[in-house]
C-alpha positions in Angstrom: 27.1 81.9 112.8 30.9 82.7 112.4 32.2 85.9 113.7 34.9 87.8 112.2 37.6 86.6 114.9 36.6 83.1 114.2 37.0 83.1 110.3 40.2 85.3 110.7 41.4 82.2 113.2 40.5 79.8 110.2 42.0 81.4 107.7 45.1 81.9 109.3 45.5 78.2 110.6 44.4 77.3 107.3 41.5 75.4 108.2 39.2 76.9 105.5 40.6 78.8 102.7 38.8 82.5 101.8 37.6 81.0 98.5 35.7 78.0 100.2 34.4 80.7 103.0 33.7 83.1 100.1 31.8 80.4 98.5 29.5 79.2 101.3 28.1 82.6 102.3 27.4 83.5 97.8 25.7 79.9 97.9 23.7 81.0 101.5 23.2 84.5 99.9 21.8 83.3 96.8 19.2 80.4 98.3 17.6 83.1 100.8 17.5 86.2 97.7 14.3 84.5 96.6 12.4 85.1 100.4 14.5 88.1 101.3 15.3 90.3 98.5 18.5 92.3 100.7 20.5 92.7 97.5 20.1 94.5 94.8 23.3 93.6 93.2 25.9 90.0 93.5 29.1 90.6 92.8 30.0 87.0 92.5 32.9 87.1 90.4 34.6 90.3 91.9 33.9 88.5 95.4 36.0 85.5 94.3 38.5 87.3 92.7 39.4 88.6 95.9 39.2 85.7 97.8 42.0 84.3 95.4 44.3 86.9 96.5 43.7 86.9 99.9 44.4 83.2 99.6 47.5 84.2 98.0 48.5 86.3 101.0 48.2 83.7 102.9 50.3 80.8 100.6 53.1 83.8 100.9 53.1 83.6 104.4 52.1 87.2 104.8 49.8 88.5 107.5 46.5 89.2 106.9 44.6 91.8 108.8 41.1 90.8 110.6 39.4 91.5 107.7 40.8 89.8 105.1 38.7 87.1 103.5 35.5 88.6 105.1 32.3 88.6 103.1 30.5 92.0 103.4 27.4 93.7 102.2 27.3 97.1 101.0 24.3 99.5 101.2 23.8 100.4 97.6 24.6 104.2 98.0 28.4 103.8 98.6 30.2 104.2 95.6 31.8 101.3 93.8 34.0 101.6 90.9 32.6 99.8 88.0 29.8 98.4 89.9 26.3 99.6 89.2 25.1 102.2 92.4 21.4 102.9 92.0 20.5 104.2 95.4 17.2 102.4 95.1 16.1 105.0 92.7 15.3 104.5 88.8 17.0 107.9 88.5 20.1 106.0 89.0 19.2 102.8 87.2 22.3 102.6 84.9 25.1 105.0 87.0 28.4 102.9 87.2 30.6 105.5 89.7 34.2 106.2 87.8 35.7 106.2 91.2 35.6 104.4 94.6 33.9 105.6 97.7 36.4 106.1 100.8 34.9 103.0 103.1 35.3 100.5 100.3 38.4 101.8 99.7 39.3 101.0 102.8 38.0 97.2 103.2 39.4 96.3 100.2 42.7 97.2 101.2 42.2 95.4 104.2 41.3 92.2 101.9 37.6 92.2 103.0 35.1 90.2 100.3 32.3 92.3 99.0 29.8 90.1 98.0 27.2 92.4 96.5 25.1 95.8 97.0 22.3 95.4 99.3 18.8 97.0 99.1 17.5 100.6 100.6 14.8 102.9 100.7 14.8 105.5 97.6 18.4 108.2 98.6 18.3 106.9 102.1 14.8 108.0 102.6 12.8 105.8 104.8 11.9 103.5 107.4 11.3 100.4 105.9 12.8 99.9 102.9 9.6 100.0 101.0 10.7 102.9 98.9 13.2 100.9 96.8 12.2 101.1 93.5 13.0 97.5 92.5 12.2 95.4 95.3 10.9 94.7 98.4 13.5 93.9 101.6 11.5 91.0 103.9 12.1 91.0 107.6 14.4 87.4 108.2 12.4 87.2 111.4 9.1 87.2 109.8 8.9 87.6 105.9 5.4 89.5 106.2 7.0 92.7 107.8 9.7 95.3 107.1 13.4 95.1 107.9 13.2 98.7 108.9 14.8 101.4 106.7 17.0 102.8 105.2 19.6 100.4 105.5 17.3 97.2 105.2 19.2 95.2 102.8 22.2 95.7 105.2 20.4 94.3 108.3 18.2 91.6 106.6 21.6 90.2 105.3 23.4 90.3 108.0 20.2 89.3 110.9 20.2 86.2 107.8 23.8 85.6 107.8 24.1 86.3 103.9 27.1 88.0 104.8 29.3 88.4 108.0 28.7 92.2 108.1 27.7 95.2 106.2 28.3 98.5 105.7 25.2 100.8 106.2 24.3 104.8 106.0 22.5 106.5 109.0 20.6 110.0 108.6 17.8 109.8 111.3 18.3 106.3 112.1 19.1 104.3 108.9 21.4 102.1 110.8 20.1 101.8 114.1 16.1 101.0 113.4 16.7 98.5 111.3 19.3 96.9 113.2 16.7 96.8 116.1 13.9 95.5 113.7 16.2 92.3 112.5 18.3 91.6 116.2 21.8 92.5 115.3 23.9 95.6 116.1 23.9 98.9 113.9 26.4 101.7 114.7 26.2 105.4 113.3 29.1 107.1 114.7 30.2 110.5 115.4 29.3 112.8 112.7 32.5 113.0 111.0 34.6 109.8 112.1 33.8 108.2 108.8 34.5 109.2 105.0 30.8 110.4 103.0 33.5 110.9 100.6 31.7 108.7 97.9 28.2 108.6 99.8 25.7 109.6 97.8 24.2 112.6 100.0 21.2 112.7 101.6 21.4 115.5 104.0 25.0 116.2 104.2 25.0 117.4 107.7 23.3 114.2 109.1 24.3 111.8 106.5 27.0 109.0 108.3 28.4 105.7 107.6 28.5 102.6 110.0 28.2 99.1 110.5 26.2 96.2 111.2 27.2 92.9 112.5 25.5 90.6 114.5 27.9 91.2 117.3 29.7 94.4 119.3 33.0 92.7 118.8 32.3 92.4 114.7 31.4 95.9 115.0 34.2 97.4 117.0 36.9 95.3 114.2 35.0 96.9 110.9 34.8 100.8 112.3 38.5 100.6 112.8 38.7 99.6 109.3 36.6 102.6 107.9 36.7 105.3 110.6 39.6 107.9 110.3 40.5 111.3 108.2 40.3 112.1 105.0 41.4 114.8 102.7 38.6 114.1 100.7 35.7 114.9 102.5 35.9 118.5 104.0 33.9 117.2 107.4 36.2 114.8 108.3 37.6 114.9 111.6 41.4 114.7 112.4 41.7 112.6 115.2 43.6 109.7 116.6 41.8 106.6 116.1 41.4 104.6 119.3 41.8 100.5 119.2 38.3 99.9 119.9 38.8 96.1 120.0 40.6 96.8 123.1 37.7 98.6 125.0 36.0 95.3 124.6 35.7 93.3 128.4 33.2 90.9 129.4 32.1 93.1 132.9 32.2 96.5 133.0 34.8 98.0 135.6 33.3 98.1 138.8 35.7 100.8 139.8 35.7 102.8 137.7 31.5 102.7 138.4 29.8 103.7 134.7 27.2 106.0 135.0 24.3 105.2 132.8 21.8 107.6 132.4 18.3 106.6 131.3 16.6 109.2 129.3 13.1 109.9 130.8 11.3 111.5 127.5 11.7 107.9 125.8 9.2 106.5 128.2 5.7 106.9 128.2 2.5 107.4 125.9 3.7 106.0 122.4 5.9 103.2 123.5 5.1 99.6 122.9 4.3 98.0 126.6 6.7 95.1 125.5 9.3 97.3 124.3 9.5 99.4 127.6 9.8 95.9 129.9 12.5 94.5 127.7 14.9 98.0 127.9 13.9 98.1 131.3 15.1 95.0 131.8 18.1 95.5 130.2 18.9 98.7 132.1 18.4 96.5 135.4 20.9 94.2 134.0 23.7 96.7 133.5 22.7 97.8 137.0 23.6 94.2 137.9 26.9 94.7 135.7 28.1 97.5 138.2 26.5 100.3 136.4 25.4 103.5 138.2 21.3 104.1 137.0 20.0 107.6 137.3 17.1 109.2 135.2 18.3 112.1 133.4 15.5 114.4 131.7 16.7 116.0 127.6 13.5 118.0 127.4 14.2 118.8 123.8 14.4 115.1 122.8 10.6 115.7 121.8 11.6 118.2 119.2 13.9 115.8 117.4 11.6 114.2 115.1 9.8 118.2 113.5 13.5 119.5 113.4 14.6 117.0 111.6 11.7 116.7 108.9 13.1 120.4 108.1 16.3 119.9 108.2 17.0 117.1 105.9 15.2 117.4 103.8 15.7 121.3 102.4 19.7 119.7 102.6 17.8 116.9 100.4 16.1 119.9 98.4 19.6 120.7 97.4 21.7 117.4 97.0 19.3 116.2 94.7 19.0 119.1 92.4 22.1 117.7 90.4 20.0 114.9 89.2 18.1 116.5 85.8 19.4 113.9 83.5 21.8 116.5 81.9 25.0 114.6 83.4 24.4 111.1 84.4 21.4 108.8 85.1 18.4 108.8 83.6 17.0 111.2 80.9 13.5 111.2 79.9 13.1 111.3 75.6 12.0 115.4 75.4 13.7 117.9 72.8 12.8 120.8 75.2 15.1 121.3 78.5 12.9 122.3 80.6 10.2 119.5 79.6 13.2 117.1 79.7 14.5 118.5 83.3 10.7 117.9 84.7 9.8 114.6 83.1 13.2 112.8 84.1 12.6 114.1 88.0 8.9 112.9 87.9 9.7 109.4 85.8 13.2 108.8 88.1 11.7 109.9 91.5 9.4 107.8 94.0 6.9 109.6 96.2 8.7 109.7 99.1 11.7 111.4 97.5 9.5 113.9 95.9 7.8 114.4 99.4 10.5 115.5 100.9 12.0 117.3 98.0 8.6 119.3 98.2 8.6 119.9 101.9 12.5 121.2 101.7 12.1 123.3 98.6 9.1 125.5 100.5 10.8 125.3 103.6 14.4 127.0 101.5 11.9 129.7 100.2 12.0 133.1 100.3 9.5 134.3 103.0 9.8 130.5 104.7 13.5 130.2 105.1 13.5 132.0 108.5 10.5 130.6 109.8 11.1 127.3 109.3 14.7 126.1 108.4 16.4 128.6 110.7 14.0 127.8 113.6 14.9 124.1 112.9 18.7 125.2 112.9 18.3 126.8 116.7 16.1 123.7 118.0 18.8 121.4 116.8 21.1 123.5 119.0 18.8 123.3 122.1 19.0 119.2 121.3 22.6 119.5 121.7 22.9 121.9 124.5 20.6 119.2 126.1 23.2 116.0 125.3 25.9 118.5 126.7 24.0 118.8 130.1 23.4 115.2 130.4 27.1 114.1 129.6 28.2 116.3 132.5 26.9 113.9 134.5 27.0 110.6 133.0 29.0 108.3 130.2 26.2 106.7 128.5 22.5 107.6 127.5 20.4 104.5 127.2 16.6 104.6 125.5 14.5 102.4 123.6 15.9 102.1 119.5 12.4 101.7 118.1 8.8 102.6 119.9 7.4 99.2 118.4 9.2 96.1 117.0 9.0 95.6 113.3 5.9 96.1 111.3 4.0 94.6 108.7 4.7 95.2 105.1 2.5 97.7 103.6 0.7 98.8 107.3 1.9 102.5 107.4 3.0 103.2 103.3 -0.5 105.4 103.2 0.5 107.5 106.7 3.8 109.1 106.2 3.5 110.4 109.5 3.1 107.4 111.6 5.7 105.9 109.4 8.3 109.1 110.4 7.7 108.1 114.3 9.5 105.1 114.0 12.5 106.9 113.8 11.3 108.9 117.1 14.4 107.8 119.3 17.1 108.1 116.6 16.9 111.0 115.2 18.2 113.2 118.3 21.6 111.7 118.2 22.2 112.4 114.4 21.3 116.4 114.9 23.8 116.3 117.8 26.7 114.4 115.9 27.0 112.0 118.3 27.5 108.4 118.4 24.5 105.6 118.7 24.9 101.8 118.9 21.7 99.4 119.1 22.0 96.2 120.5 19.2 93.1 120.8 17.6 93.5 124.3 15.0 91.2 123.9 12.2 89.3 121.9 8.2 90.5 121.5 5.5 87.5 122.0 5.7 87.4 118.0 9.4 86.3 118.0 10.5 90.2 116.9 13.7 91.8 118.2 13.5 94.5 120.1 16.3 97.3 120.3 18.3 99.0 123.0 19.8 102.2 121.8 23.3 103.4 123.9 24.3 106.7 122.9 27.4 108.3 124.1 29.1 111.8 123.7 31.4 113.1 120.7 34.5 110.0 120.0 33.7 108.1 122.6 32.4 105.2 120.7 34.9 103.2 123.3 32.3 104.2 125.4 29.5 101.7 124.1 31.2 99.3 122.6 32.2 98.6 126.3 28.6 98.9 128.0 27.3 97.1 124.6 29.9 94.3 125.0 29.3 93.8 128.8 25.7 93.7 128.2 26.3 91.6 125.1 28.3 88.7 127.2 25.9 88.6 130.4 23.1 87.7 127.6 21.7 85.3 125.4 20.0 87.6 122.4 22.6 87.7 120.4 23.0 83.9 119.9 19.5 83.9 117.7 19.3 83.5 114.5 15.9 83.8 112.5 14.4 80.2 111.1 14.7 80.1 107.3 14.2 77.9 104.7 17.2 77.3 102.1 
């Protein structure tokens, strides 16, 4: 395993040139796609082109920035110019975006390699990337069982060191559960910090980019990369970007005494036995670190999960109205418009998608709209209200990621429901807009990663990258790698 600092250190001393690093992680990439199935797309040729140029840089004498000559993955609903973007959806199968998506914007000016588009459930909707519709995403830890969802593909090929990093989207969770499921880090940060300019939307007010590395240090270098305003996107925030790379120190301060506060509704009825020792471990290891413990109580956290399966998707209802095969995608063969509107949705949509299109539709409807979407509004407000209280008196939040380490493949596709509550801890922090980082806390007796979620309030992803970082050093879980075969 190479972090970014250490291929940066090689590149620039010229002990490996970005071509031959380029070429080792497409040759690692391509021997695992027949067990892991992470991308749906290798952009082999596009990836070396780049390397050559960052190579070039170098021959120059210029300097390069950290990034530069960095394979990455990208979650197949970001935008790529002349690259196919299907969002895991047949609707999509043939859509080629005219125009680049903000993020990859950004990494390619900063010379990173993208190596190919990686695999995700259907829009962004799921848990386990089983609701691709071309492929199945297997778990590098064990191939029976899910990678988690939706950004799958992203973790697999990073937890499998297909890629250094990759670039994932999180609307309930998308970044963090799977992170958790395949042992690496996943960050979504504040609502707003990042670009959706060229996201495909999911639900626009959730909807956020972030990474995942399989390190806090990895993570820190590619959101100051991607993080920062833009025109483009009307949600974007306009502030200062922070050098996170900075707030990274092996021991937290011990005078300045970070207060950690665990959140008591995470515990209990629901969660995995193994999964509360390992966290609680953990939390008794920052303790040992110099942070200050205390229990702090969000009594709407419960309420996350129903306020959000109203909330998205009715914004879902309404994002993905625009696909009725009149302007791009697929088109069903019909010489009647209506007939041609409804076959296209029914042929280009899975059943997950046209679950939740269902559930938004009624809940947008005249009669419903009050009683369910505008109840859902002043919940999500209550979640909030609750985040604000605990921040008064602490810096960091710090739960479980995931109520149970990864699943099997195929186990909960027939209960939607039980498949919803592995997104149980996540899900608050998106309605809130605040920032969530999972980290590897430990290991289940089947050899599965477990998660430990640190959330902190609005900007102050310095915040966890510090407690993450600390934890990160005083530990060993970050060090493992899953056994494959190549």
């Amino acid at each position: 395993m190479s972090s970014i600092r250490e291929l940066h250190q090689q590149l620039t001393n010229k002990e490996r040139s970005a071509v031959e690093i380029t070429q080792s992680y497409l040759e690692r990439l391509q021997a695992l796609e027949p067990q892991l199935h992470s991308f749906l797309a290798v952009t082999a040729d596009k990836a070396l082109t780049q390397a050559h140029q960052v190579d070039a840089r170098i021959a120059a004498g210029e300097a390069i920035s950290p990034l530069a000559g960095i394979p990455i993955g990208l979650k197949d609903n970001l935008c790529t110019q002349g690259v196919r973007t299907t969002c895991g959806s047949k609707i999509l199968q043939n859509f080629v975006p005219p125009y680049e998506s903000t993020v990859t914007q950004r990494l390619a000016a900063a010379g990173a390699i993208c190596l190919g588009k990686t695999n995700l459930d259907e829009f962004a909707m799921g848990s386990s990337t089983e609701n691709s519709a071309y492929q199945l995403t297997a778990n590098p830890w064990d191939l029976a069982r899910v990678p988690g969802g939706s950004s799958g593909g992203s973790a697999a090929a990073v937890a499998a060191e297909q890629c250094v990093v990759a670039l994932g989207s999180d609307t309930g969770g998308s970044i963090r559960q799977p992170a958790a499921f395949c042992g690496v880090v996943g960050l979504k940060p504040t609502y707003g910090l990042v670009s959706r300019y060229g996201l495909v939307a999911y639900a626009s007010s959730l909807d956020q980019i972030g990474p995942l590395s399989r390190t806090v240090e990895d993570s820190a270098i590619l959101l100051q990369a991607i993080a920062g305003y833009d025109p483009k996107d009307s949600t974007s925030l306009k502030v200062e970007i922070p050098d996170y790379v900075k707030a990274l120190k092996p021991t937290l301060d011990r005078r300045s005494r970070r207060r950690i506060g665990v959140i008591k509704e995470t515990f209990g009825s629901g969660l995995d036995p193994v999964v509360e020792a390992a966290v609680k471990q953990a939390i008794e290891q920052l303790q040992e670190l110099g942070a200050e413990i205390q229990v702090i109580s969000c009594p709407q956290f419960r309420y996350g999960l129903p306020t959000y399966y109203i909330i998205a998707p009715s914004e879902a209802s309404s994002n993905l109205a625009r696909y009725d095969g009149v302007k791009y995608g697929l088109r069903a063969d019909d010489t009647n418009l209506l007939s041609m509107y409804t076959k296209t949705r029914a042929e280009g949509f899975g059943s997950e998608v046209k679950r939740r299109i269902m559930i938004g539709t009624y809940a947008l409807s005249a009669g419903y709209y009050d009683a369910y979407y505008l109840k859902a509004q002043k919940v999500r407000t209550l979640i909030k209200q609750d985040f604000e209280k605990a921040f008064s008196q602490v810096d960091v939040l710090v739960c479980p990621t995931t109520p149970t380490t990864a699943f099997k493949a195929g186990e909960k596709t027939d209960d939607p429901l039980s498949m919803y509550l592995s997104d149980l801890m996540t899900i608050p922090v998106n309605l809130a807009g605040l920032p969530g980082l999972s980290l590897p806390c430990g290991f289940d007796a089947q050899g599965l990663p477990i998660g430990l979620q640190l959330i902190s309030n609005v900007l102050r992803e310095d915040l966890l990258f510090e407690v993450a970082y600390a934890y990160e050093q005083a530990t060993e879980w970050h060090k493992q790698s899953p056994k494959l075969d190549i």
